[in-house]
RODO-2510 file (C-alpha; in nm, 4 decimals, decimal comma):
residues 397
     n   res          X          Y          Z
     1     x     0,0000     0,0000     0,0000
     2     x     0,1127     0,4109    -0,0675
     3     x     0,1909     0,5086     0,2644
     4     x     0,0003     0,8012     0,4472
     5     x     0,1649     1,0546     0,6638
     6     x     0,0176     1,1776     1,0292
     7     x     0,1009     1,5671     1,1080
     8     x     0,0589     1,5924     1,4799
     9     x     0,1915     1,8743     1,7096
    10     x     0,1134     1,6110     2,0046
    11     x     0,3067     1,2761     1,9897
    12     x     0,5211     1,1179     2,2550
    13     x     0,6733     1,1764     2,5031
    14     x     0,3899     1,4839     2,5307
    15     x     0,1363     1,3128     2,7024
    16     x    -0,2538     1,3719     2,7068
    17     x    -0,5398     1,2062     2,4845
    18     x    -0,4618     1,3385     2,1851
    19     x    -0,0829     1,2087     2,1700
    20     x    -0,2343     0,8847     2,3271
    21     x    -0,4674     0,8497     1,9946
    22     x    -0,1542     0,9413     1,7544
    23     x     0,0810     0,6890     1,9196
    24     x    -0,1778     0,4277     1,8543
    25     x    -0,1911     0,4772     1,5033
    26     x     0,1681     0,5073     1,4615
    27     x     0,1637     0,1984     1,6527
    28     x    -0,1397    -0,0072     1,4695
    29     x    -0,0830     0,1162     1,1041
    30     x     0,0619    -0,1653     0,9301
    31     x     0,4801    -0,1185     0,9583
    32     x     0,6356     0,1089     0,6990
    33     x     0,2468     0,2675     0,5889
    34     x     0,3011     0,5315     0,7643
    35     x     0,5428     0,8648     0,8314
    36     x     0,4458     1,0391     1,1573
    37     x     0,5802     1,4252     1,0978
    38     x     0,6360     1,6160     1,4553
    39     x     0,8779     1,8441     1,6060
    40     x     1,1601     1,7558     1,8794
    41     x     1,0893     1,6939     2,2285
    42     x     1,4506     1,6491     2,4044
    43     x     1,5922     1,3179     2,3297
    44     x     1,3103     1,1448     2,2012
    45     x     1,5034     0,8420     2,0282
    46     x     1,4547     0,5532     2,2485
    47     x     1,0633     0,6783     2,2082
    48     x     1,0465     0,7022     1,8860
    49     x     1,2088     0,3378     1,8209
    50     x     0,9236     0,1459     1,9703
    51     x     0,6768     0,2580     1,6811
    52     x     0,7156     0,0337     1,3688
    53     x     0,6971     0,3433     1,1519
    54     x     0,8890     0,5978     1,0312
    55     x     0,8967     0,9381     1,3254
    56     x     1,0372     1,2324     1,1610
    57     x     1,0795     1,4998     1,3259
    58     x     1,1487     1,8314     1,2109
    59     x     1,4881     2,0264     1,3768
    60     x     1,2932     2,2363     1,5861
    61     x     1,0588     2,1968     1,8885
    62     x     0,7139     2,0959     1,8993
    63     x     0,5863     2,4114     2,0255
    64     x     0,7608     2,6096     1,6975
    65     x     0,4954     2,4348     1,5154
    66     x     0,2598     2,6798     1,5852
    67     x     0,4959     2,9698     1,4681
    68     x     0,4749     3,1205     1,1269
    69     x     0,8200     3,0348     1,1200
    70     x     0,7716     2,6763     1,2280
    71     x     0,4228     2,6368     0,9868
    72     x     0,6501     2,7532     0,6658
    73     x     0,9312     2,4988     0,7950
    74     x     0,6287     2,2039     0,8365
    75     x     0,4649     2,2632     0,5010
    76     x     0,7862     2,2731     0,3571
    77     x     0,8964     1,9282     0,5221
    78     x     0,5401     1,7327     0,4771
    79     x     0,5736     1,8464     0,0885
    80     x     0,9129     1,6445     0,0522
    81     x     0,7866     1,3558     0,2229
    82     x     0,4987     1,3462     0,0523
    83     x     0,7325     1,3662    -0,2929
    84     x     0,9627     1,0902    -0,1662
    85     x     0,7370     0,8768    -0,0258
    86     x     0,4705     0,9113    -0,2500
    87     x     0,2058     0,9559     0,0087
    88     x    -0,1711     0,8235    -0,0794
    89     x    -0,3080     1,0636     0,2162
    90     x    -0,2848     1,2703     0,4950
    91     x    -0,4191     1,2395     0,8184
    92     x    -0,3968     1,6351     1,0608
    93     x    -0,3668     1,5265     1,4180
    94     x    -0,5549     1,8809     1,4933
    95     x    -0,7019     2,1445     1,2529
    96     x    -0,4329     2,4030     1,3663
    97     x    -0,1609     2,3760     1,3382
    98     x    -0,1595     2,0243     1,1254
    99     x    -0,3537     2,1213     0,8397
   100     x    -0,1883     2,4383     0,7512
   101     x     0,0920     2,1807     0,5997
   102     x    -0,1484     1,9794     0,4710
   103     x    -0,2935     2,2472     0,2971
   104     x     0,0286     2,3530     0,1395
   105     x     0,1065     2,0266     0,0154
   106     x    -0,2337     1,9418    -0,1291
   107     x    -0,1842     2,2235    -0,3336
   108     x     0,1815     2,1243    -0,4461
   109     x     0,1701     1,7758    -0,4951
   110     x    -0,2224     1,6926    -0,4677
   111     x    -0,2524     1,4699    -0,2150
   112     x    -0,5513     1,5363    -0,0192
   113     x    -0,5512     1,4982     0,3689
   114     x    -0,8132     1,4358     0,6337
   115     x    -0,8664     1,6332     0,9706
   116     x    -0,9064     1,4420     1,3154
   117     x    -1,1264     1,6471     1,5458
   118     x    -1,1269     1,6262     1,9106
   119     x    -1,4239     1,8229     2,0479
   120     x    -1,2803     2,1259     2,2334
   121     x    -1,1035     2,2252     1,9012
   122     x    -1,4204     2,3205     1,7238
   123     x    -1,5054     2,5202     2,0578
   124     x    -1,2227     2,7369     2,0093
   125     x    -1,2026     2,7288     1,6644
   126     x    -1,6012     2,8924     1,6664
   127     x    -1,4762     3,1298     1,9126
   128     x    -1,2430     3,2312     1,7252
   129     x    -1,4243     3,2804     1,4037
   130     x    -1,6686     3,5076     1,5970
   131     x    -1,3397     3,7411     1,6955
   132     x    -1,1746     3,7894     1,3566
   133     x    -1,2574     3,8019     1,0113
   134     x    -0,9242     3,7104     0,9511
   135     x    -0,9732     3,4086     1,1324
   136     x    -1,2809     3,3280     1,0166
   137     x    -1,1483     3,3203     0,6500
   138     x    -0,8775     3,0906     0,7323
   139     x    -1,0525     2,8493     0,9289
   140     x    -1,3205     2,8308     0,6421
   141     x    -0,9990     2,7832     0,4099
   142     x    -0,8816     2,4501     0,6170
   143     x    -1,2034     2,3199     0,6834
   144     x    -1,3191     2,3056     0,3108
   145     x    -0,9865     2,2156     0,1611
   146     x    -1,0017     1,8484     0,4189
   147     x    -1,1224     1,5586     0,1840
   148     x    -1,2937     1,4499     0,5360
   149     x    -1,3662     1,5822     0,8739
   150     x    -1,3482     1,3052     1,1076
   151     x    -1,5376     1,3357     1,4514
   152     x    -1,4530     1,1136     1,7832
   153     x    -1,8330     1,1324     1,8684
   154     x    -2,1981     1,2388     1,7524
   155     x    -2,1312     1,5516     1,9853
   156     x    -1,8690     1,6233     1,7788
   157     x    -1,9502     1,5705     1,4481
   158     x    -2,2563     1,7874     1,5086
   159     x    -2,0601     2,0932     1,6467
   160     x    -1,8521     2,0481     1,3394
   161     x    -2,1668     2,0677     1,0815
   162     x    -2,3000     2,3483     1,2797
   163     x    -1,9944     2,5083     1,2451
   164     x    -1,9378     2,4388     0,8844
   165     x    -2,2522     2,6055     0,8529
   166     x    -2,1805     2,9368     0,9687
   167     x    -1,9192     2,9316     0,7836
   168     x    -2,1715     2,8054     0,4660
   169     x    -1,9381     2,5251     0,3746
   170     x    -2,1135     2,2836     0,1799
   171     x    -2,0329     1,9472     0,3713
   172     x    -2,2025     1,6522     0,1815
   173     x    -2,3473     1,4047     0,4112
   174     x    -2,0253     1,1751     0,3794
   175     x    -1,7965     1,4854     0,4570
   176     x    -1,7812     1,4380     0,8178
   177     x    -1,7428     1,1259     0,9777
   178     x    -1,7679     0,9369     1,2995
   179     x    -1,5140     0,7567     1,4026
   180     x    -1,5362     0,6682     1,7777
   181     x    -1,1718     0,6176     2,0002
   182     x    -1,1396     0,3437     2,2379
   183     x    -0,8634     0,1670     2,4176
   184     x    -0,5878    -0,1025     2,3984
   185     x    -0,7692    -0,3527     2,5364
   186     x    -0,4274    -0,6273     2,5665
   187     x    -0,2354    -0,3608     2,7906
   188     x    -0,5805    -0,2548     2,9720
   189     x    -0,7753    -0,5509     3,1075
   190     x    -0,8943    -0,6853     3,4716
   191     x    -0,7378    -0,9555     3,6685
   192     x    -0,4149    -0,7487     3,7105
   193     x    -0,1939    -0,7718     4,0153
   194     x    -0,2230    -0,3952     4,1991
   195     x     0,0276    -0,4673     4,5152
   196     x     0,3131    -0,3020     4,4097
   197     x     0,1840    -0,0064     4,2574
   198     x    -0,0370     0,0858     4,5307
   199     x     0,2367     0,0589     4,7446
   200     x     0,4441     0,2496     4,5292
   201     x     0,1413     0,5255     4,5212
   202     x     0,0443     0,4975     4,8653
   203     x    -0,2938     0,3428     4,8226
   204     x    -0,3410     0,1576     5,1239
   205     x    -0,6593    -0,0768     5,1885
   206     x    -0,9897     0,0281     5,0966
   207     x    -1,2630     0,1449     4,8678
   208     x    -1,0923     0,3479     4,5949
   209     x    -1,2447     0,5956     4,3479
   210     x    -1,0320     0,6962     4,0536
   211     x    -1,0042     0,9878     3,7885
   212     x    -0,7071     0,9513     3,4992
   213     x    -0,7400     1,3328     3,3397
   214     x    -0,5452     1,6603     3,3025
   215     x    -0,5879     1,8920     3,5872
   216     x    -0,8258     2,1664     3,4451
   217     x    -1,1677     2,2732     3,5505
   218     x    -1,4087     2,0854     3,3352
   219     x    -1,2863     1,7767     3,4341
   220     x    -1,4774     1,7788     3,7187
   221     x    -1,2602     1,6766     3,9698
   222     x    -1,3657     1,9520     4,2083
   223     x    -1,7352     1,7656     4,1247
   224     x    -1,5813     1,4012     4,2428
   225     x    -1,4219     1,5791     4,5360
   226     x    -1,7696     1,7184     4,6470
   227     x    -1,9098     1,3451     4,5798
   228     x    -1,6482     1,2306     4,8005
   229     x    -1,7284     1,4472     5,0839
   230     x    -2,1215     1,3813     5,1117
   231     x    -2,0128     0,9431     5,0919
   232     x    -1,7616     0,9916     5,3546
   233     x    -1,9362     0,9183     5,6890
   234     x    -2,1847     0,6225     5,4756
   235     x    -1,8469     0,4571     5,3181
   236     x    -1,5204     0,5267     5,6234
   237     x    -1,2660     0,3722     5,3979
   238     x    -1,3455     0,5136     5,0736
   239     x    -1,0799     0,6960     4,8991
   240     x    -1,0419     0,8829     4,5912
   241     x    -0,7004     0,8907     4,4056
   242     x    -0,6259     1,2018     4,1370
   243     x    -0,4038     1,0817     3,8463
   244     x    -0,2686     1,3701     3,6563
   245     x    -0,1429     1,7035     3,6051
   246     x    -0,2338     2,0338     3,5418
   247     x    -0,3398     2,4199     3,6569
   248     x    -0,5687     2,3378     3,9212
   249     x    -0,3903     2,0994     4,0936
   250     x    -0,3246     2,3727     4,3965
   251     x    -0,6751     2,5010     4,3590
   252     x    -0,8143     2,1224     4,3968
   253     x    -0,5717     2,0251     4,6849
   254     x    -0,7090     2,3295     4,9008
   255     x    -1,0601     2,2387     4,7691
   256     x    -0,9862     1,8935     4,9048
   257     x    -0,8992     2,0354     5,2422
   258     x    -1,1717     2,2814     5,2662
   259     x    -1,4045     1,9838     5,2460
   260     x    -1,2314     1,7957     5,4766
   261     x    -1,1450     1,4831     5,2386
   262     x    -0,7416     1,5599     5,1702
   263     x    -0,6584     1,2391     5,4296
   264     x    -0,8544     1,0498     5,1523
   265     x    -0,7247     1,2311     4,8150
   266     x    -0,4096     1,1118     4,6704
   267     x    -0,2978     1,3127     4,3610
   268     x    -0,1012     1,1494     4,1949
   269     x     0,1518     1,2901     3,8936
   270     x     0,4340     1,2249     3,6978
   271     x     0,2158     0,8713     3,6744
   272     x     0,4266     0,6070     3,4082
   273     x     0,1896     0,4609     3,1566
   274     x     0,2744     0,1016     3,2884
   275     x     0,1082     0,1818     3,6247
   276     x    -0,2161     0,2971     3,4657
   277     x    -0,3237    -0,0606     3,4310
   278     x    -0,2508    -0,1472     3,8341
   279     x    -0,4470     0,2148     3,9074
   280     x    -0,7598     0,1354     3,7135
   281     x    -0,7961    -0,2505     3,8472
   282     x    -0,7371    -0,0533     4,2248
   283     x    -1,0670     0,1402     4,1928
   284     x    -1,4455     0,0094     4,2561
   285     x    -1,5735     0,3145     4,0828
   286     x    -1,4014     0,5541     3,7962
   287     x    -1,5288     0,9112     3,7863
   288     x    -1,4933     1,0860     3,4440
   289     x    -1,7808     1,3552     3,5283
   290     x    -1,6894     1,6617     3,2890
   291     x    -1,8602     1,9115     3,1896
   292     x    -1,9011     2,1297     2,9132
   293     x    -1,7742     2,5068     2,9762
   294     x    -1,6553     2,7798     2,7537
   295     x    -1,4100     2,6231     2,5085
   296     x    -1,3881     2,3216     2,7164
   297     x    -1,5349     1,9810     2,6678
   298     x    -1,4920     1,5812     2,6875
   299     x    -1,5240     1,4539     2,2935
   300     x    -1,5059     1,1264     2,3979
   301     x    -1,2922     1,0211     2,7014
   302     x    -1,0315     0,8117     2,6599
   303     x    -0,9712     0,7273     3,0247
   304     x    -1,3260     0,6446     2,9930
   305     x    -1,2867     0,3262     2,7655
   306     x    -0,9359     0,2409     2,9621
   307     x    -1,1372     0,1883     3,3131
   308     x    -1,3843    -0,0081     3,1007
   309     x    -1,1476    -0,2095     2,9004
   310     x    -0,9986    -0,3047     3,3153
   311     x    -1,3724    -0,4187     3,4173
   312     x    -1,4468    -0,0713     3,5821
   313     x    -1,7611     0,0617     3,5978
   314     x    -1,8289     0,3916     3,5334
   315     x    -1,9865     0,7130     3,6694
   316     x    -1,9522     0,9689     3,3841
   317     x    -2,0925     1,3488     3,3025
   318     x    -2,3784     1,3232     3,0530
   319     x    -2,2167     1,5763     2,8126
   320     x    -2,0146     1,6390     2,5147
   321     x    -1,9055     1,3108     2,3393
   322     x    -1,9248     1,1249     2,7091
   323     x    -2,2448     0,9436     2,5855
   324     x    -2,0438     0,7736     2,3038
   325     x    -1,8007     0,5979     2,5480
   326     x    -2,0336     0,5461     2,8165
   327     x    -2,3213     0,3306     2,7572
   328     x    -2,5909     0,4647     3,0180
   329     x    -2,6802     0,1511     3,2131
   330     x    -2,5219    -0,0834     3,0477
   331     x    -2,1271     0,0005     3,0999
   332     x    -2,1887     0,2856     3,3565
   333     x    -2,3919     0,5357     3,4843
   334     x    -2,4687     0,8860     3,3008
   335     x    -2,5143     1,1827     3,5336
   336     x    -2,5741     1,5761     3,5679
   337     x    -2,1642     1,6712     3,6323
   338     x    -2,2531     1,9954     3,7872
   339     x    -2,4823     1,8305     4,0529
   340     x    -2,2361     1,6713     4,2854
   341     x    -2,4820     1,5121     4,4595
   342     x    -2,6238     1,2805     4,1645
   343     x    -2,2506     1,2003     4,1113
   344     x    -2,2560     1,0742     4,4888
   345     x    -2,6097     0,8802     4,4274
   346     x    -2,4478     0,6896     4,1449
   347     x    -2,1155     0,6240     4,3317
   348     x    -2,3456     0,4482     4,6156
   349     x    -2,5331     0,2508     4,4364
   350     x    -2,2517     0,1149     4,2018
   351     x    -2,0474     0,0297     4,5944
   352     x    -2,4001    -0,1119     4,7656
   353     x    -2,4225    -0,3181     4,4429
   354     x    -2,1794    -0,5921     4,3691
   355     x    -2,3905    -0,7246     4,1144
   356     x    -2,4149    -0,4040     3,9487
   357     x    -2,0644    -0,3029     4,0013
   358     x    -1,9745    -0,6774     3,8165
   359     x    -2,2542    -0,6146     3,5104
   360     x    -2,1465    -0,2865     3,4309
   361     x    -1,7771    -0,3765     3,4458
   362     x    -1,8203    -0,6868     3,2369
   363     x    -2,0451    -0,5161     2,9789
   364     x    -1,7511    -0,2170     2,9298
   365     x    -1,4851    -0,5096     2,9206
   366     x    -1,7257    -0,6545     2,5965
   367     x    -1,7738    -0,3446     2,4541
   368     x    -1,3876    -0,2798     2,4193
   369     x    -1,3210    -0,5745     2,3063
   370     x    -1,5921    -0,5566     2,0536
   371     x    -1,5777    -0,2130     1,9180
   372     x    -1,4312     0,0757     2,1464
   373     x    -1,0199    -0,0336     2,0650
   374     x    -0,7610     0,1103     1,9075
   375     x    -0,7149    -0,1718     1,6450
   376     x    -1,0858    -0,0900     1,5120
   377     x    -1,0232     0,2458     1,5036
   378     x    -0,7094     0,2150     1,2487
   379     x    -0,8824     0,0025     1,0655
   380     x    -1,1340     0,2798     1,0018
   381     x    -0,9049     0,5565     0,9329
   382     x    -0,6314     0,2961     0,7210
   383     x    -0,9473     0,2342     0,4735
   384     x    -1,0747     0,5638     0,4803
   385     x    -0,7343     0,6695     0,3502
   386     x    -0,7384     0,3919     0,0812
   387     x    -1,1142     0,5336    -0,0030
   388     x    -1,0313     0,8883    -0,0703
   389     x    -0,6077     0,8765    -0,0724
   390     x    -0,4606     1,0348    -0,3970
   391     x    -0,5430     0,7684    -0,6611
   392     x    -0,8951     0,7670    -0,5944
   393     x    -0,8907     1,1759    -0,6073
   394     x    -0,7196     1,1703    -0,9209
   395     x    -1,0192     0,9587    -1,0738
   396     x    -1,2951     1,1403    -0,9012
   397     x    -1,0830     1,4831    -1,0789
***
């Protein structure tokens, strides 16, 4: 097969969902189909030897990328490697600043390239377009030049026609695309062994509650810490550990305190990705209860499908792209994220219910498996490639 190239500011070692999702298609694409194109993130070689495809990165950092300096350098780069390796498509990790390259090389070469959207991007992207004319006219510019749009979610792909809309883009129904994430469902699964990382966390004996997520506001952490407080006479030994990083760690530490629950919060950073597994199988009960907020949203949840793929049931925000990873019912329970005390209804009933607590689990294990994995979602973005990749845009010209 031509090989396809993936233009990603966010790639390992950056961490987060979106360089989670890249790394699995650098991973999953069949070895030598693909050329990942990134920027330099200290000494990233030992990294970048695990993936069975090409990782070239350009001579300057990641964050250049979103220069006008680093954009010329990127288009400049993607064009030769499209030349030399005769690319079939492109795939844009993000809409800026990935397709500005993409752009520029469609129109030097002709291959046509594909946009991955994550949820919050279209937030700011519509804020943005209601700024600055400017703005507006190169967003439109992007946007219509993609040969697809591909969503993680229904939310999604809806915010993305309504915004294609204002900007009257004619988007054919087969323009934009679901395509929902998922998890690796061989590295996350139940039945591991949890001793040594708890110990090496500090997770002593008892009922733990766990969020995996950056540190920022919608999250809802602040909601799970609330949840925590109104459980904590019913439920003495349960805990809730923090996994991440981020701006509101301080903020959510003092929250913690203020409520009186910090002797049962453990934040936890600078978390390796082999411990994840240990953390998730720890917990009776993961929390992903976001919300949506100015610019802000959960377009799917990865974390979501990782405590399901470990047997976790889960108590999730009903909003955004939350609904597509969390069956209501069935794999977890949906709730209002702002009202901390439905959050705390659903945590009791999932820990007063082993039945339920085993269902749910089971039925998010299954679904995984099934559908919600990273191998199924290559598959779906290696044939839309073949379906609309250079050949088949020549004969549709």
């Amino acid at each position: 097969m031509l090989p396809h190239l993936l233009l990603t500011y966010d790639f390992p070692p950056i961490g987060g969902g979106i360089a989670r999702w890249m790394a699995e298609l650098a991973r999953r694409y069949p070895p030598g189909s693909l050329v990942v194109s990134t920027g330099q993130v200290g000494d990233t070689s030992a990294s970048d030897a695990t993936f069975p495809n090409r990782v070239d990165r350009l001579a300057i950092s990641s964050p250049r990328l979103r220069t006008l300096q680093g954009i010329l350098l990127w288009s400049r780069r993607v064009a030769v490697l499209a030349r030399s390796t005769d690319a079939e498509f492109i795939w844009c990790g993000n809409i800026k600043p990935a397709a500005y390259p993409a752009k520029w090389t469609r129109e030097r070469t002709g291959t046509p390239f594909g946009i991955l959207l994550h949820g919050g991007d279209l937030l700011i992207l519509q804020h943005q377009v209601h700024q600055s004319a400017i703005k507006r006219k190169t967003a439109a510019a992007l946007l219509s030049a993609a040969a697809v749009l591909v969503a993680n979610s229904d939310w999604t792909r809806d915010r993305c026609l309504a915004l294609l809309n204002e900007l009257e883009i004619d988007a054919p129904s087969d323009r934009v695309r679901v395509v929902p994430l998922g998890a690796d469902h061989e590295f996350f699964r139940p039945g591991v062994d949890t001793r040594a990382v708890r110990e090496r966390h500090g997770l002593e004996e008892g009922r733990w509650l766990l969020s995996v997520a950056r540190l920022t506001r919608h999250k809802g952490i602040d909601t799970g810490l609330q949840a925590l407080a109104r459980l904590a006479s019913r439920y003495p030994t349960l805990r809730y550990a923090v996994v991440g990083s981020g701006e509101e760690q301080a903020a959510l530490e003092q929250e913690a305190r203020a409520l009186g629950v910090a002797d049962r919060t453990r934040f936890l950073t600078g978390v390796p990705d082999d411990d994840l597994p240990a953390l998730y199988n720890s917990a009776e009960v993961y929390l992903g209860v976001s919300r949506l907020m100015p610019q802000r949203v959960e377009g799917f949840g990865i974390a979501l499908a990782e405590a399901s793929a470990c047997g976790v049931p889960v108590v999730a925000g009903r909003s955004g792209g939350i609904p597509a990873a969390v069956r209501d019912g069935e794999t977890g329970l949906l709730v209002d994220a702002e009202r901390a005390d439905d959050v705390a209804g659903a945590v009791a009933r999932l820990l007063d219910d082993d039945e339920l607590r085993a269902r749910l689990g089971a039925a998010g294990r299954r679904a995984v498996e099934t559908h919600y994995n990273w191998d199924r979602v290559t598959r779906d973005l290696v044939r839309m490639g073949h379906e609309l990749g250079a050949p088949a845009a020549q004969t549709a010209g």
